[in-house]
VOMI-703693 format. One record per residue (C-alpha): residue in one letter; x, z, y. Coordinates in steps of 0.5 Angstrom, whole numbers, plus 500, padded with zeros to 3 digits. Example, Ala and Ser with C-alpha at 12.3 -4.5 7.8 and 13.67 -1.06 7.14 Angstrom:
A; 525; 516; 491 .
S; 527; 514; 498 .
This chain:
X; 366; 481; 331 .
X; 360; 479; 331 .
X; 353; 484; 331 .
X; 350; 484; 324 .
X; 343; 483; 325 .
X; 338; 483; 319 .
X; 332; 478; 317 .
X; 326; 483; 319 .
X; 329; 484; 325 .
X; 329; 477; 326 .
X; 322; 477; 324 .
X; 320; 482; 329 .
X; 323; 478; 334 .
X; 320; 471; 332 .
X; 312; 474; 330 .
X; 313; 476; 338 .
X; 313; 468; 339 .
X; 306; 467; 338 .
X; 305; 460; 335 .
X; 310; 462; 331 .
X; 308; 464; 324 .
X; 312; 468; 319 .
X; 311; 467; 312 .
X; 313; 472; 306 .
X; 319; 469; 302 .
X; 316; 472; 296 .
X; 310; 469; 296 .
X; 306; 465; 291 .
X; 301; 460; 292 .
X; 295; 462; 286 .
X; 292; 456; 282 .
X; 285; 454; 282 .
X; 283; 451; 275 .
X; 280; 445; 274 .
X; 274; 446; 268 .
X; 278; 443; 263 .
X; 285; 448; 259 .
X; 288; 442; 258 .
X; 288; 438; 265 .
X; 291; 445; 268 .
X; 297; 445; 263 .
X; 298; 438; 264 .
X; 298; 440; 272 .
X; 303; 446; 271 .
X; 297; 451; 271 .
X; 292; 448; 275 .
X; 292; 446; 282 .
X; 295; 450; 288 .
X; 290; 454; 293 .
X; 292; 453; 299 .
X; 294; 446; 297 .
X; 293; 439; 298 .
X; 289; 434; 292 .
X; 288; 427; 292 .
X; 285; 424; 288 .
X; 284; 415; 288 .
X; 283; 410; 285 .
X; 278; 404; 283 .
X; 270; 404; 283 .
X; 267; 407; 277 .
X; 273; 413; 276 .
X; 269; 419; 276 .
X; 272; 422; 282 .
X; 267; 425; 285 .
X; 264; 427; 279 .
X; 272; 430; 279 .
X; 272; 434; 285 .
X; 265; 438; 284 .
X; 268; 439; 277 .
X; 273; 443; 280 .
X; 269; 446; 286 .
X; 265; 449; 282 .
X; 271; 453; 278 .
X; 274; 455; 285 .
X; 266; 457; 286 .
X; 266; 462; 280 .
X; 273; 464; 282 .
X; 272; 465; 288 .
X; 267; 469; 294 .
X; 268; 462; 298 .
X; 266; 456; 302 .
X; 266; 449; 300 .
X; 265; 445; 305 .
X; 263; 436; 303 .
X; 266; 432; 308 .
X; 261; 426; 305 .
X; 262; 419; 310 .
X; 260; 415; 304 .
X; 253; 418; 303 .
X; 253; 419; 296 .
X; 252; 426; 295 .
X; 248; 427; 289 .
X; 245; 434; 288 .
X; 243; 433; 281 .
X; 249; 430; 279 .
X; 251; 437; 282 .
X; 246; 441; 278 .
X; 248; 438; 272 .
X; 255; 439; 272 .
X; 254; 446; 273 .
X; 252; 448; 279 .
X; 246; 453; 280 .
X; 241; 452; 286 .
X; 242; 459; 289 .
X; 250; 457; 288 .
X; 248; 450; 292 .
X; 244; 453; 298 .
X; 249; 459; 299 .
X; 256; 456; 298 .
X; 255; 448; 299 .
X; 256; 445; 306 .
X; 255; 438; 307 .
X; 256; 435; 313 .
X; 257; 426; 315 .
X; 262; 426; 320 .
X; 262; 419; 324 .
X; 270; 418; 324 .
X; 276; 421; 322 .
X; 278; 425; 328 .
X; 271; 429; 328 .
X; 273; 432; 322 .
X; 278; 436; 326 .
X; 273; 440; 331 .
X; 270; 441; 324 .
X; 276; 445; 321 .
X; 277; 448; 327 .
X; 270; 452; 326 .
X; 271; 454; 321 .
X; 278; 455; 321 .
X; 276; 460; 328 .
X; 270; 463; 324 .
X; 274; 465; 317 .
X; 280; 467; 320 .
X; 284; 465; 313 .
X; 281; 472; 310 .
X; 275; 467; 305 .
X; 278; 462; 301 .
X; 275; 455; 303 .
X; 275; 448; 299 .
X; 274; 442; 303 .
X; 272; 435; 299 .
X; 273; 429; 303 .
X; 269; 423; 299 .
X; 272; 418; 302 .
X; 277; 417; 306 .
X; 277; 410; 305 .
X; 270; 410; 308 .
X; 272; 414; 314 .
X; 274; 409; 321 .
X; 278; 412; 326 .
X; 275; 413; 333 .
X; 277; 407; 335 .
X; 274; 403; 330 .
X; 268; 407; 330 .
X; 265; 406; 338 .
X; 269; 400; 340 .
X; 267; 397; 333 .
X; 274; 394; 332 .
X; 278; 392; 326 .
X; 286; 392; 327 .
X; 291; 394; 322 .
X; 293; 400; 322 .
X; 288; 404; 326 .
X; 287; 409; 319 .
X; 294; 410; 319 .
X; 295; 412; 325 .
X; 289; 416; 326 .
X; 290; 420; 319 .
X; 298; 422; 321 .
X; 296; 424; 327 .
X; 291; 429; 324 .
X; 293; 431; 317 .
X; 300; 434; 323 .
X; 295; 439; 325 .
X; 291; 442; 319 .
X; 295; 449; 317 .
X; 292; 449; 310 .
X; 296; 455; 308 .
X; 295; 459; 314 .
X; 287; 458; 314 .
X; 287; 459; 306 .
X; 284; 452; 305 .
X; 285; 447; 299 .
X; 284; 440; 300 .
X; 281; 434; 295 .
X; 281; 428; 299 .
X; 278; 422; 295 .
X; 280; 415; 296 .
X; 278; 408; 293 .
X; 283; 402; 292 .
X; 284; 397; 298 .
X; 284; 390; 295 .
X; 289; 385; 296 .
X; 286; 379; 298 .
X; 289; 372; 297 .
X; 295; 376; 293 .
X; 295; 376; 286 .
X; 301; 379; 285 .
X; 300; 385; 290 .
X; 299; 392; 287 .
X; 293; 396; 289 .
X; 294; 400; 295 .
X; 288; 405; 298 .
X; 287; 405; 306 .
X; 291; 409; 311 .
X; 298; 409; 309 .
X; 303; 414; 305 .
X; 300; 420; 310 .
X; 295; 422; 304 .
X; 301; 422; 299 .
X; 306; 425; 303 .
X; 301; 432; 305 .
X; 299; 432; 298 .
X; 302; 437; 293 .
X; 298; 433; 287 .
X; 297; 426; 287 .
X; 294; 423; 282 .
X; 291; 416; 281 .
X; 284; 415; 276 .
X; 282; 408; 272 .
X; 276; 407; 268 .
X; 274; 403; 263 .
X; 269; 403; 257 .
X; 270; 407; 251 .
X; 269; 405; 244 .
X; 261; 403; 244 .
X; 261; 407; 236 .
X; 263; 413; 238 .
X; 260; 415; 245 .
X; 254; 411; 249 .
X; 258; 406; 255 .
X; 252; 407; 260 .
X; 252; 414; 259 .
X; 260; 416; 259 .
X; 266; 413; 262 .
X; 273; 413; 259 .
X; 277; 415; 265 .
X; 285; 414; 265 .
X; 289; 420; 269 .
X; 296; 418; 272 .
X; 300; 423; 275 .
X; 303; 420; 281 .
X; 306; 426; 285 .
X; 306; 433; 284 .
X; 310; 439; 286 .
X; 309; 443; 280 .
X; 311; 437; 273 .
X; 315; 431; 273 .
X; 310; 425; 275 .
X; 309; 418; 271 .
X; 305; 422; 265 .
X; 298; 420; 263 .
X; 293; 421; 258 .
X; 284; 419; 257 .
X; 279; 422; 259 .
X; 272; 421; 256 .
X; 267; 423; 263 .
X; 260; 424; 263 .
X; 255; 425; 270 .
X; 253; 431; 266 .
X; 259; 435; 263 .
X; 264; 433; 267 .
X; 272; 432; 264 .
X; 271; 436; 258 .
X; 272; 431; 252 .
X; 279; 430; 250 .
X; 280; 422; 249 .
């Protein structure tokens, strides 16, 4: 006869494994919220911390404007670190202010930081991953992958196919975001399909994104009826639920986005 064996004896044994990490089955994943009532319950209950966002799509949509929205919720939420992996150099502080934000909030909680290539981001987390050890909740906005080369791209100037995708598989196996209590929104442009009309539009870098990602979701604009709202100050902004872990994919529904208020206006 077998020797009966319980799961904490188990735990005991593994835990003195130690690049094993032992996880309570009990536990639930909290939700950030993303400034808007009706965006979290369209998400089911907003966004997940630790978890994984990534938001894409075309030029003009809004989604910076998103994810400082959302950074500034997990800010009032949270005694934590926002991190903004800016490769594109558009980082706006006014922008920022006006969504919110408060000059001492900025100062004390934003990092701003222009990695060269996607690799460097690794060293990166890995700072700061060693410095918070998982006990202060920290959000990484990566604006934009598409503007990030890979390491080869960027010292040897070379232009194959397939370079970001293999460097962001790589990576993306190695950041433990439960672990080090991080929540990641990753910003994405579309890739134009030149000479092919009937392609669709893809962003750089493979399926690594979307697979990693708890919540995909795909962002277009277009202007909004002159009578109602002013085209130059506003964009009306169409969500589309690509991938989540919490809500059937495929709904969608229009937003009307400011620079100033953010998505706040139901459409």
């Amino acid at each position: 006869m077998a020797a009966s064996i319980s799961i904490n004896d188990l735990i005991k044994e593994v835990k003195k494994i130690s690049d094993v990490e032992v996880r309570g089955l009990t536990e639930e994943r909290p939700k950030i919220f993303t400034g808007d009532a009706f965006l979290d319950l369209f998400y089911g209950g907003g966004i997940f911390h630790p978890g994984f966002v990534y938001l894409w799509g075309g030029e003009g949509s809004s989604k910076s404007t998103y994810a400082a929205q959302i950074a500034l919720r997990f800010k009032k939420m949270n005694p934590s670190i926002i991190i903004l992996l800016d490769t594109e150099e558009s980082y706006d502080r006014k922008r920022w202010l006006n969504l919110g934000w408060d000059e001492k909030s900025l100062e004390n909680s934003l990092l701003v930081l222009e990695p060269d290539y996607i690799e460097a981001i690794r060293g990166i987390l890995n700072t700061v991953w060693e410095k918070t050890e998982g006990k202060i909740p920290v959000l990484v906005i990566w604006d934009s992958v598409s503007s990030t080369p890979s390491k080869e791209e960027y010292i040897d100037e070379m232009d194959r196919i397939g370079l970001i995708s293999r460097a962001l598989s790589k990576e993306l196996r190695n950041w433990k975001i439960a672990k080090y209590n991080t929540t990641f929104i990753t910003i994405s442009q579309f890739r134009e399909n030149i000479g092919n009309p009937y392609a669709g539009h893809e962003p750089p870098g493979g399926r690594a994104l979307r697979h990693k990602s708890d919540l995909t979701l795909l962002l277009s604009a277009s202007k909004p009826d002159e009578k109602i709202i002013d085209p130059k100050a506003a964009r009306k902004i169409k969500i589309k639920i690509q991938k989540s872990r919490l809500v059937s994919p495929g709904n969608e529904f229009e937003y009307i986005a400011t620079n100033s208020r953010g998505f706040n206006a139901i459409f």
